[in-house]
C-alpha positions in Angstrom: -43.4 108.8 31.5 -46.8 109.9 33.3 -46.0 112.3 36.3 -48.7 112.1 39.1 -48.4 114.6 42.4 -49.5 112.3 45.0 -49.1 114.6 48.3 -47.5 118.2 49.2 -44.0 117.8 50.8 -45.1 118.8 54.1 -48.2 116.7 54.2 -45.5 113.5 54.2 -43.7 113.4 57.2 -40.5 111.3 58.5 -42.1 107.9 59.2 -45.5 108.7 56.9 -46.9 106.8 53.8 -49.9 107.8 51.7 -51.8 105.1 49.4 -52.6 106.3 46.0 -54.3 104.9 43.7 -52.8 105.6 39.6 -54.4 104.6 36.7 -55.0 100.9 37.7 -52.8 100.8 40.1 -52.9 101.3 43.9 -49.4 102.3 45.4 -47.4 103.0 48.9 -45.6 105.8 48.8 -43.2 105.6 52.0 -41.3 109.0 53.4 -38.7 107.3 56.2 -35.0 108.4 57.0 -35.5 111.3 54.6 -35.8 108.7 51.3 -38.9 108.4 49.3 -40.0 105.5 47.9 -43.2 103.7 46.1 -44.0 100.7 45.9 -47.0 98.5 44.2 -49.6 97.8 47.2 -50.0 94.3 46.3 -48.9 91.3 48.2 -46.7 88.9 46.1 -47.9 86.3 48.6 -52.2 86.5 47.7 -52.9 89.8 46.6 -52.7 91.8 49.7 -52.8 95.6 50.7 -48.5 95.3 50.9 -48.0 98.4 52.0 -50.4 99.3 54.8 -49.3 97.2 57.6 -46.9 97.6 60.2 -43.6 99.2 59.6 -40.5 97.8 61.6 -37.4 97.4 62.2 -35.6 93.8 60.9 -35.2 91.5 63.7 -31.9 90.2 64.1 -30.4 87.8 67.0 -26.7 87.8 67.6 -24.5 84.6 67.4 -21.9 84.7 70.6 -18.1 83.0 69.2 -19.5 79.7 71.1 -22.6 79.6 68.1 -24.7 80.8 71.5 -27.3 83.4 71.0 -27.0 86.5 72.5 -30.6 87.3 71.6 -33.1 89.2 69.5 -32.5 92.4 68.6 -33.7 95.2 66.5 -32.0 96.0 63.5 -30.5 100.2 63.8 -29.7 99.9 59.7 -32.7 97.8 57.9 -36.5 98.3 58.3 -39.3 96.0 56.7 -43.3 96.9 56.2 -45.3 94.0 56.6 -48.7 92.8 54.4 -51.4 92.7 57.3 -53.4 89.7 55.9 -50.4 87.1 56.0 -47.6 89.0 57.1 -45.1 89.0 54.8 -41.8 91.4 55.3 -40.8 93.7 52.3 -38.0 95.9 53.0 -38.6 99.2 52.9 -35.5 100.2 50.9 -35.6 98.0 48.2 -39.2 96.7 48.3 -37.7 93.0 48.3 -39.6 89.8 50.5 -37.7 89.6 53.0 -38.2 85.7 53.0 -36.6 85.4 49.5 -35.4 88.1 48.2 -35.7 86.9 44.5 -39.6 88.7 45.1 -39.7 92.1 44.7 -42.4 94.4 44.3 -42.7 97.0 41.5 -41.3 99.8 42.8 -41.8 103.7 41.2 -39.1 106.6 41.0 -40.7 109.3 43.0 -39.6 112.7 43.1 -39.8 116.0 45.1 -40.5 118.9 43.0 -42.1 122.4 43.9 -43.2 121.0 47.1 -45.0 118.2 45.5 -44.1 114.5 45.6 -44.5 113.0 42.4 -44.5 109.4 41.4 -43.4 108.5 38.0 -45.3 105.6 36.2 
C-alpha cells in the first residue's frame, strides 16, 4: 500500500487537522485526544469539503425519570466535524454521519513514524 508523509509530528497539534490532497484524492487528517485519523474530504450529502468545517462536541439533552428534559448538553466522550456547505455531522472517531450511521466516509490508516505522519492509501 502507497505510504504518503503528510505533515511532521509536531507540525499536528492536539485539536489540528491538515488537508492533503493524494493521488486523486483530497483527505482530513484529524490529530484530537492524541488519535490520528483520515478521512475522505467529501461530503456524502453533495460533494462537500467534509472535513473542514467546524469540529464539536455531540449535543446531547438529558431525559429526567418523568420523560422531562433536563436540557442540552455537550457531549465529554463523542465529538462530530461538520461539512460547512450543508452541515452534516461525521463523527470524528469513526468518520460515520451522524444522522444515519449506515454513511460512512472512507477513512485511511494513518501512522506516526520518524516524526512523520503518514497516511496509508
Amino acid at each position: 500500500m502507497p505510504e504518503t508523509c503528510v505533515a511532521k509530528s509536531d507540525d499536528l497539534k492536539d485539536g489540528d487537522r491538515v488537508i492533503v490532497r493524494i493521488g486523486r484524492d483530497e483527505v482530513g487528517v484529524f490529530r484530537h485526544n492524541g488519535s490520528l485519523r483520515a478521512y475522505s474530504n467529501y461530503c456524502l450529502h453533495a460533494g462537500g469539503p467534509a472535513c473542514e468545517g467546524l469540529i464539536i462536541a455531540k449535543v446531547e439533552e438529558r431525559i429526567l425519570p418523568d420523560k422531562t428534559s433536563d436540557g442540552l448538553y455537550f457531549s465529554k466522550d463523542e465529538n462530530h466535524f461538520v461539512c460547512p456547505w450543508h452541515g452534516y455531522e461525521y463523527d470524528l472517531k469513526t468518520g460515520e454521519c451522524v444522522g444515519n450511521r449506515k454513511l460512512k466516509l472512507r477513512s485511511y490508516e494513518v501512522i506516526e513514524r520518524g516524526g512523520d505522519i503518514i497516511v496509508v492509501s
